[in-house]
C-alpha positions as CSV (number, residue, x, y, z in Angstrom):
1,X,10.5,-35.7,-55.5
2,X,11.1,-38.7,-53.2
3,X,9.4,-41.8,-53.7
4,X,7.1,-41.8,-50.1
5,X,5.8,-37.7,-50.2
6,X,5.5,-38.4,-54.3
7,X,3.3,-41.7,-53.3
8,X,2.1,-39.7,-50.3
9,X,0.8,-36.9,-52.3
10,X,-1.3,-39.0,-54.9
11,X,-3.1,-40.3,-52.3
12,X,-4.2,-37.2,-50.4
13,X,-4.8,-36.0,-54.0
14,X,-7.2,-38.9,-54.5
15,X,-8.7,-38.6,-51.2
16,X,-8.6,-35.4,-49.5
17,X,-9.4,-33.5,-53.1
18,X,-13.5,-33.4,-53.3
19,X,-13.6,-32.8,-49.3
20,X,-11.2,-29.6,-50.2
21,X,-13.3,-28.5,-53.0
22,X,-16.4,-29.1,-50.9
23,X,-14.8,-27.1,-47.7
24,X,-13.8,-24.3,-49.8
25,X,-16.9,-23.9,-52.0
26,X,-18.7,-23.3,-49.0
27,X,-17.0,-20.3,-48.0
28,X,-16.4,-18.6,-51.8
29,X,-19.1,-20.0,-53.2
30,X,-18.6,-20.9,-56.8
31,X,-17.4,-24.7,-57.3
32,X,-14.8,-23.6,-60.4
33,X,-12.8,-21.5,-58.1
34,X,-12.7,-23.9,-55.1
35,X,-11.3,-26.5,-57.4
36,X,-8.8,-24.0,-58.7
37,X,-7.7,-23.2,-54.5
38,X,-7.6,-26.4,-54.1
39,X,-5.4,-27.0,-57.2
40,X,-3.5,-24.3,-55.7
41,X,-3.4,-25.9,-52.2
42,X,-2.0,-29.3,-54.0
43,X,0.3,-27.2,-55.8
44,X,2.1,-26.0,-52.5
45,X,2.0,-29.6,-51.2
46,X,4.4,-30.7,-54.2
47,X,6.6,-27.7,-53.1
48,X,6.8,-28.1,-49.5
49,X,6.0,-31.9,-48.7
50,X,9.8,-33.1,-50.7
51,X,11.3,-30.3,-48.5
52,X,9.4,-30.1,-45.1
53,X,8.5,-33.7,-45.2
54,X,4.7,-35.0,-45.4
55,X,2.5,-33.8,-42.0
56,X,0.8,-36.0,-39.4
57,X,-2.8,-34.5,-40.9
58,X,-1.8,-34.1,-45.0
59,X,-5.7,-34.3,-45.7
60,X,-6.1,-31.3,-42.7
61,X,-2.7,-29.8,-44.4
62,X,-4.7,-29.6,-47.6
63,X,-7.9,-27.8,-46.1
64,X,-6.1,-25.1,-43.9
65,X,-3.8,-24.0,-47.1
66,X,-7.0,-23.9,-49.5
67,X,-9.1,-21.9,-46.9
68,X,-7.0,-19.7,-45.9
69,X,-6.3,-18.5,-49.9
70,X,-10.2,-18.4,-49.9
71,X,-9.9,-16.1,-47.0
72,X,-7.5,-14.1,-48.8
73,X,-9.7,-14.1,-52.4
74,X,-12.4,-12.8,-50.0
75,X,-10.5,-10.5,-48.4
76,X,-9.7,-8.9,-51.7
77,X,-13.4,-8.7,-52.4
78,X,-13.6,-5.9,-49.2
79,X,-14.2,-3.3,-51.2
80,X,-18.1,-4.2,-51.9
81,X,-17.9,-5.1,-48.0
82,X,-16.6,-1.7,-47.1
83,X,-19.3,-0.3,-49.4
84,X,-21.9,-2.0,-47.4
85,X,-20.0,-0.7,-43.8
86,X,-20.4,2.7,-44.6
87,X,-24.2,2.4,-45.7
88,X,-24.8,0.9,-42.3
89,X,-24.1,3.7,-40.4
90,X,-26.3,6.0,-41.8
91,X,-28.9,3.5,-41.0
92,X,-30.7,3.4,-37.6
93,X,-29.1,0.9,-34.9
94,X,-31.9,-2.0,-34.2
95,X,-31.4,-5.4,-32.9
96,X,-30.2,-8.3,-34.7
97,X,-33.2,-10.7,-36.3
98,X,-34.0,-13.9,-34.0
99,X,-31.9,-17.0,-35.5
100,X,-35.0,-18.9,-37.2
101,X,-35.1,-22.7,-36.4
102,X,-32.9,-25.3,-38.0
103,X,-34.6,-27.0,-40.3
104,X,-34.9,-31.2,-39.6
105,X,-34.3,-32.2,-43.2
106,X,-30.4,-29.6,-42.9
107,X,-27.9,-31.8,-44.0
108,X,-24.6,-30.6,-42.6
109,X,-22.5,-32.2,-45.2
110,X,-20.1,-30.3,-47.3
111,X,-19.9,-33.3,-50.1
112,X,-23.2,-33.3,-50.2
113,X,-23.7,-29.7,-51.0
114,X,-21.4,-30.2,-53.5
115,X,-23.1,-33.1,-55.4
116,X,-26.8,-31.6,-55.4
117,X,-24.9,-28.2,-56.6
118,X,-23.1,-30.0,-59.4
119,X,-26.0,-31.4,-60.6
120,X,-28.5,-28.5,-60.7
121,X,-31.1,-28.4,-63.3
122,X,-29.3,-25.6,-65.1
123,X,-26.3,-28.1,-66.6
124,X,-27.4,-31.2,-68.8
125,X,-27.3,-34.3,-67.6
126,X,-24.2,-35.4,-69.0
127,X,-22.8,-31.9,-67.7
128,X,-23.8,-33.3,-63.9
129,X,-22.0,-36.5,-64.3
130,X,-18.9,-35.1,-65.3
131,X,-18.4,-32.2,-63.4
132,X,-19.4,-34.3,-59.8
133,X,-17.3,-37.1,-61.1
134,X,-14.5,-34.6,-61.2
135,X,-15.6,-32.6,-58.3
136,X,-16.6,-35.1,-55.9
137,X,-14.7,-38.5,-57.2
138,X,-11.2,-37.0,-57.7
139,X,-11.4,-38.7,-61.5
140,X,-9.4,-37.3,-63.9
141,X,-10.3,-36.2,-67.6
142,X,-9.7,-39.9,-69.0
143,X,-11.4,-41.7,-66.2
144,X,-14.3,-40.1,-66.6
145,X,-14.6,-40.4,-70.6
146,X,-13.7,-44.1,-69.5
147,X,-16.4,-44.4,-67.1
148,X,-18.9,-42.2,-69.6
149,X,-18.0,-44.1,-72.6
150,X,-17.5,-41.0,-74.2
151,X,-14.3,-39.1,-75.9
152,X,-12.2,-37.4,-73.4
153,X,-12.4,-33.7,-75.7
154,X,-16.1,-34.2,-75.1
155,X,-16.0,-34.6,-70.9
156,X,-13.7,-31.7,-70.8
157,X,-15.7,-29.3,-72.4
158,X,-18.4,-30.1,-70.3
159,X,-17.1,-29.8,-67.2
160,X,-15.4,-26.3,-68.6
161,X,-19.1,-25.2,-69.4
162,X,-20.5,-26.4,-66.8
163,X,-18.5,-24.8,-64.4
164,X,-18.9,-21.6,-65.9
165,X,-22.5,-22.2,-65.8
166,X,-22.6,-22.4,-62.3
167,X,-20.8,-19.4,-61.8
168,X,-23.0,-17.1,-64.4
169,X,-26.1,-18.3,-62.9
170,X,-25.4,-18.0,-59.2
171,X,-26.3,-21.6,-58.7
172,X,-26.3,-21.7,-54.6
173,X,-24.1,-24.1,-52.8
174,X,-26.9,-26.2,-51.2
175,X,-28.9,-28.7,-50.7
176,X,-32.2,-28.1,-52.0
177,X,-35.6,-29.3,-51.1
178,X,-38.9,-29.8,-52.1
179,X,-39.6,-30.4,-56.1
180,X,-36.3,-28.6,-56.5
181,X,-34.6,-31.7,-54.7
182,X,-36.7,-34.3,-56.6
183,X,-35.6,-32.6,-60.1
184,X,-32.1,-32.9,-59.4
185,X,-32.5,-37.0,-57.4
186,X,-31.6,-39.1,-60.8
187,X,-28.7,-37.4,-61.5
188,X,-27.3,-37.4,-57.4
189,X,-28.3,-40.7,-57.7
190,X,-26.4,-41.8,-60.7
191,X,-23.4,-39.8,-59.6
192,X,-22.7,-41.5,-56.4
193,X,-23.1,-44.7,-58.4
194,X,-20.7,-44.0,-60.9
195,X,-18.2,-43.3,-58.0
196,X,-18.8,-45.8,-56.6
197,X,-17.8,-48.1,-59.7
198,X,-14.5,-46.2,-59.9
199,X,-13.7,-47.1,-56.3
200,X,-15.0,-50.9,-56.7
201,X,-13.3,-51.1,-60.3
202,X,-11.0,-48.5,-61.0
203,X,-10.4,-47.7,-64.7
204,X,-6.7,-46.7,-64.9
205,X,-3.9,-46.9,-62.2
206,X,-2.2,-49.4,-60.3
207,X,-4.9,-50.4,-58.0
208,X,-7.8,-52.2,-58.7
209,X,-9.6,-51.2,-55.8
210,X,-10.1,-47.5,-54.5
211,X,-12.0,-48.1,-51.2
212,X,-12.0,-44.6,-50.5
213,X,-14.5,-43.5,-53.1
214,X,-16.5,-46.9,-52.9
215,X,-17.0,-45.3,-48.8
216,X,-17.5,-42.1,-49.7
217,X,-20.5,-43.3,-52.2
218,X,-21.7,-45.5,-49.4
219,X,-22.1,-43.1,-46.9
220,X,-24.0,-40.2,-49.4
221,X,-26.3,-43.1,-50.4
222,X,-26.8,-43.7,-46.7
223,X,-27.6,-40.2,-46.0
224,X,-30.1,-39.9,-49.0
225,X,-32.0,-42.6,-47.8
226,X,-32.4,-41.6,-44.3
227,X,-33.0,-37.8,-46.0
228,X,-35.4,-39.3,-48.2
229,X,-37.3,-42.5,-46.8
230,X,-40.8,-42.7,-49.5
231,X,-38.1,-43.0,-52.6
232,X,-37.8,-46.4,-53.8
233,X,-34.6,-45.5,-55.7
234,X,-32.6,-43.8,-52.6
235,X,-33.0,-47.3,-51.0
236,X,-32.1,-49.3,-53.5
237,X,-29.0,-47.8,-54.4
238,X,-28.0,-47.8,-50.8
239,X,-28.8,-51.5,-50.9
240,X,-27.0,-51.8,-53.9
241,X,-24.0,-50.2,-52.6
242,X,-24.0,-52.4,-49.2
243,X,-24.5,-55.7,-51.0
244,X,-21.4,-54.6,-53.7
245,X,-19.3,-53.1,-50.8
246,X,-19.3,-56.4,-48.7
247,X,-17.6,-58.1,-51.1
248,X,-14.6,-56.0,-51.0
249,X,-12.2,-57.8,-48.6
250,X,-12.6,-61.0,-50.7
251,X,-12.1,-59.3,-54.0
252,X,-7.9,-58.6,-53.6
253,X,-5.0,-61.5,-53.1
254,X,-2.8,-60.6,-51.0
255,X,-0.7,-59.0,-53.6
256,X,-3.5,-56.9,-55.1
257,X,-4.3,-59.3,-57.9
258,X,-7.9,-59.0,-58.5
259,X,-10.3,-62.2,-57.0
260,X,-12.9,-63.3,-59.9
261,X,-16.6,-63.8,-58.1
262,X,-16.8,-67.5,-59.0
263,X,-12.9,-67.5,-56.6
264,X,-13.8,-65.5,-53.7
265,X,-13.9,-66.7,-50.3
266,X,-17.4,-66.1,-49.2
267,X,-16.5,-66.5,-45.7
268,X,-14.5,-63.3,-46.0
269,X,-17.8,-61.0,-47.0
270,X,-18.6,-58.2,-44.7
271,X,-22.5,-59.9,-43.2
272,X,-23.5,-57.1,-41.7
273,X,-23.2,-55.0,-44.6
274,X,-25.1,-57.9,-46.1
275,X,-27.6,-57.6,-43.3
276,X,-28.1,-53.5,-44.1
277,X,-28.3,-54.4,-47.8
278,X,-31.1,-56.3,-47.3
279,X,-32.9,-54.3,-44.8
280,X,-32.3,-51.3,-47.5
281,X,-34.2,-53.6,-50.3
282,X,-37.0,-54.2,-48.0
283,X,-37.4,-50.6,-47.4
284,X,-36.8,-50.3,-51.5
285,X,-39.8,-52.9,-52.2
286,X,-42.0,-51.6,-49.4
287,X,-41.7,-48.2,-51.0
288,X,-42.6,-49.0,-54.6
289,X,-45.6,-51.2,-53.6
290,X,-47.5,-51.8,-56.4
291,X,-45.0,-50.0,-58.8
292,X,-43.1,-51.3,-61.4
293,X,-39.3,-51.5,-59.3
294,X,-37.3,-48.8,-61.0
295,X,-33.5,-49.6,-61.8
296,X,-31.6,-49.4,-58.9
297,X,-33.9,-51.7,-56.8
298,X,-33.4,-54.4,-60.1
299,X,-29.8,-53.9,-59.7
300,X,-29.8,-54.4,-55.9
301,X,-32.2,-57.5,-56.5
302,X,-29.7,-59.2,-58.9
303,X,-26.6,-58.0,-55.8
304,X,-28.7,-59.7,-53.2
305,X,-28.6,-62.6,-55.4
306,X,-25.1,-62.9,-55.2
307,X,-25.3,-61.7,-51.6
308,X,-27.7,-64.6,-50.4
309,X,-25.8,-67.4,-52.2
310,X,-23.7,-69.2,-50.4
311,X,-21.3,-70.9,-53.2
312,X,-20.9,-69.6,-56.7
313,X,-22.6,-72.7,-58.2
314,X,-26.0,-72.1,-55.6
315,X,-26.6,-68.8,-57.4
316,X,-29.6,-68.3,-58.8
317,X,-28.5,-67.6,-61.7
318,X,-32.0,-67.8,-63.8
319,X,-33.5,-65.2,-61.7
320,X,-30.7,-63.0,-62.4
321,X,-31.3,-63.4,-66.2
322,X,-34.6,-62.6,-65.4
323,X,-33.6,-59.6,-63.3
324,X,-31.6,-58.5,-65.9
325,X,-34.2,-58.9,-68.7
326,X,-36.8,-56.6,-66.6
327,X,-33.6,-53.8,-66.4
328,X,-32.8,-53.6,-70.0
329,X,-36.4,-52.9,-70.7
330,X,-36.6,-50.4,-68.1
331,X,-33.6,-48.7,-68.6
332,X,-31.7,-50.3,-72.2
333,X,-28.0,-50.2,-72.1
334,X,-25.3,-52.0,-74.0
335,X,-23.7,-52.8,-70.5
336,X,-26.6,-53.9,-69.4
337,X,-26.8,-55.9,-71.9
338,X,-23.7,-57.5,-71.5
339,X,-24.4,-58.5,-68.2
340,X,-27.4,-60.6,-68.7
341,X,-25.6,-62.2,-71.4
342,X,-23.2,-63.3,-68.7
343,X,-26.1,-64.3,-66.8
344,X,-27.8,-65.9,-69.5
345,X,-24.4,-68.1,-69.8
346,X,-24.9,-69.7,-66.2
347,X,-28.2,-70.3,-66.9
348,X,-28.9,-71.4,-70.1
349,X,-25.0,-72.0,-71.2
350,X,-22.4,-70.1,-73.5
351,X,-23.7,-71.2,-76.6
352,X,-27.0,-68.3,-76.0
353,X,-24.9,-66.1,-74.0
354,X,-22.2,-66.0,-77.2
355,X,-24.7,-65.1,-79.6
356,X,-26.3,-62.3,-77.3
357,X,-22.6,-61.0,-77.3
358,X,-22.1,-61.2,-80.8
359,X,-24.7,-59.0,-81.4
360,X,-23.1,-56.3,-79.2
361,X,-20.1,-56.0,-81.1
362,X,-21.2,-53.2,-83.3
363,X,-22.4,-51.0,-80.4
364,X,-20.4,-48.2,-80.6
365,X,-20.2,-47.1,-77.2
366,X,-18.7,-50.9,-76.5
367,X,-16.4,-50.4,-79.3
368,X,-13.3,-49.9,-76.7
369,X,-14.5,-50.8,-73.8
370,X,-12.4,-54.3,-72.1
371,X,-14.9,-55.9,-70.2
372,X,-16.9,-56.8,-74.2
373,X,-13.8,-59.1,-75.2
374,X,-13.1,-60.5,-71.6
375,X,-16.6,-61.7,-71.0
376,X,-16.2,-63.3,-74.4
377,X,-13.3,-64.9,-74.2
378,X,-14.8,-66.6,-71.3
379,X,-17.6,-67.9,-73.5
380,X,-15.4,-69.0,-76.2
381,X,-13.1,-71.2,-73.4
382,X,-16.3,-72.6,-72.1
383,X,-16.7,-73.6,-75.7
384,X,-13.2,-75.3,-75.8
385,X,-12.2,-72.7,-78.8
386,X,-9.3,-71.8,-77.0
387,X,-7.4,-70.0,-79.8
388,X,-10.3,-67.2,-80.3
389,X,-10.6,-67.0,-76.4
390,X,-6.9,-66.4,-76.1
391,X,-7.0,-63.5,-78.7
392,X,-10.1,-62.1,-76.6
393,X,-8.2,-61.6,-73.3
394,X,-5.3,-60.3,-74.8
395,X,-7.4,-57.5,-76.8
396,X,-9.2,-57.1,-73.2
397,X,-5.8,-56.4,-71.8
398,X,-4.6,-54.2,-74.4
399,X,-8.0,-51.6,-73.9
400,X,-7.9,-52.0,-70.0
401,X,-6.3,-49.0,-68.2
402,X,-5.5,-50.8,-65.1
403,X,-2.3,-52.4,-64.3
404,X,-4.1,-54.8,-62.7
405,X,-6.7,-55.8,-64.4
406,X,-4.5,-56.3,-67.4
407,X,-1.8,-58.0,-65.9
408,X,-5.2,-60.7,-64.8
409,X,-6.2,-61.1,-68.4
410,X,-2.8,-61.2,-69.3
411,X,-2.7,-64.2,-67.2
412,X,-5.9,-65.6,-68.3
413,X,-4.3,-65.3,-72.0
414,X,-1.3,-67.5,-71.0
415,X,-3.2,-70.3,-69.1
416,X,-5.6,-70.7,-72.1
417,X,-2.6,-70.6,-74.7
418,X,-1.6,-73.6,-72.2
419,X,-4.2,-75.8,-72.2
């Protein structure tokens, strides 16, 4: 294949993929089978794009070939229709029924269909995650083990079982409402923000960015909160997400290489998103009231932080600690973890922030994961033990997935070695 329809194709893959699925599942139904049309639609894109050339509309390309081989799956289904055909006309003619009235809470959104259908109650949690990961983030296998912390054997068999789930039970392709919607929130909600973390940091590839799927999250966590206006949670999410997505211009050199926080130019971050992130935590706070603020509203407390500060030294970096301290006790995470030890290092120094680190080392879920020796190495420089720090980035490097991000901690290795 030539280079441009071969670089061409990965990114309609990337892009176009979950609307695809979504598109088709609408019309046959059953989420396994409009992954494997559209597999089949991508499939005939590597055939004809080398020869034919890439079209003006690949993403449209992509949606016409899938739908029309779920037109023809359907059409080989006639039989059951035929059946129905000739029971008809033994019945007695009477008018059609009156169209009942739309509902006001409809969504008319394919992707999000296809996110409340992956996560029905039916699959396990982890089941949810993986499947919408794959179904509505584009990630492959290893991404998502990446972003799960889990083996990659493990998220394929759940997304096997879990699509065959779907598919036994009848799960409908729809957005549900009532308790049936509330059952089924923490686990939308979590999706989109895991998608949105592989679009704002992406575990493997040559990118370190993939806007794509941080605006694809943005946009469902829009539409949840306007769907869903009493849930603290929906808001702050969507807070979360506009505070995190402002950043994004300032977050790139020109050349791709990833922008630390502490060197971005503030005066490139998006206000308005700013603006609509804290408008989104105000309707997050004034929806919890007297409630303890659940997860997403810490999270998007500690981003408006950030948000709010106009040089990296004027953050406020104690109340982050302290933001961080009330989110590991409401929802405890190594990650989590890690973070306020990172806040805990601008606050109270590295010294604290080491120790707290330390301690993490025999998590086993942080046992490959990058980000565990990069934040230390950083401690151990701010200690002058250059030697350990050196030895920290380059194991950092070596787990990362991302070109990127490795070649930066690659970097980081040699400019400590030099000092």
């Amino acid at each position: 294949m030539e280079a441009q329809p071969a670089a061409a194709f990965e990114t309609v893959f990337r892009l176009e993929s979950p609307r695809v699925i979504a598109g088709v599942a609408r019309l046959v139904r059953d989420v396994g089978i409009a992954e494997e049309l559209t597999q089949d639609a991508l499939v005939a894109a590597l055939e004809q794009w080398p020869r034919d050339g890439v079209p003006d509309n690949p993403g449209a390309w992509l949606m016409t070939t899938a739908r029309r081989r779920a037109v023809d799956l359907i059409r080989r289904r006639e039989t059951y229709a035929r059946k129905l055909a000739e029971i008809g006309r033994d019945l007695p003619v009477s008018a059609p029924p009156p169209e009942e009235p739309a509902d006001p809470e409809d969504i008319d959104d394919d992707l999000l269909r296809l996110v409340f259908t992956a996560c029905h109650p039916v699959l396990s949690a982890e089941a949810r995650i993986a499947l919408t990961l794959r179904l509505l983030g584009g990630l492959t296998t290893p991404e998502i083990a990446r972003a799960c912390l889990v083996p990659e054997p493990t998220v394929a068999q759940r997304i096997v079982r879990a699509k065959r789930t779907l598919a036994r039970k009848n799960v409908a392709f729809e957005v549900p409402y009532g308790p049936d919607r509330a059952a089924r929130l923490g686990s939308v909600l979590e999706v989109i923000y895991l998608i949105f973390n592989e679009g704002y940091a992406a575990t493997a590839g040559d990118d370190w960015l993939r806007p794509a799927l941080c605006e694809d999250a943005l946009r469902l966590a829009r539409v949840l909160s306007a769907l869903m206006p009493k849930e603290p949670e929906v808001h702050g999410l969507a807070a979360l997400l506009e505070f995190q997505s402002s950043r994004t211009a300032a977050r790139t050199a020109p050349d791709g290489e990833p922008v630390l926080l502490r060197d971005q130019n503030r005066h490139r971050w998006n206000r308005l998103l700013i603006a609509r992130g804290i408008t989104a935590l105000g309707h997050a706070h004034a929806a919890t009231g007297s409630a303890a603020p659940g997860p997403y509203v810490l999270q998007a407390a500690i981003a408006a932080c950030h948000a709010t500060a106009l040089t990296y030294e004027e953050t406020d970096w104690p109340r982050i600690a302290t933001l961080y301290g009330l989110l590991a006790a409401r929802a405890p995470s190594p990650v989590v973890e890690l973070n306020r030890a990172v806040a805990v290092s601008m606050a109270e120094g590295p010294a604290p922030a080491l120790a707290l680190v330390d301690a993490l080392a025999a998590e086993p879920a942080l046992r490959d994961y990058h980000l565990l020796p990069s934040v230390r190495g950083d401690l151990l420089l701010r200690l002058d033990r250059t030697a350990e720090a050196r030895e920290e980035f380059e194991r950092a490097a070596s787990l990362t997935r991302n070109a990127r991000e490795r070649a930066l901690l690659r970097r980081r290795a040699r400019e400590t070695e030099a000092r």
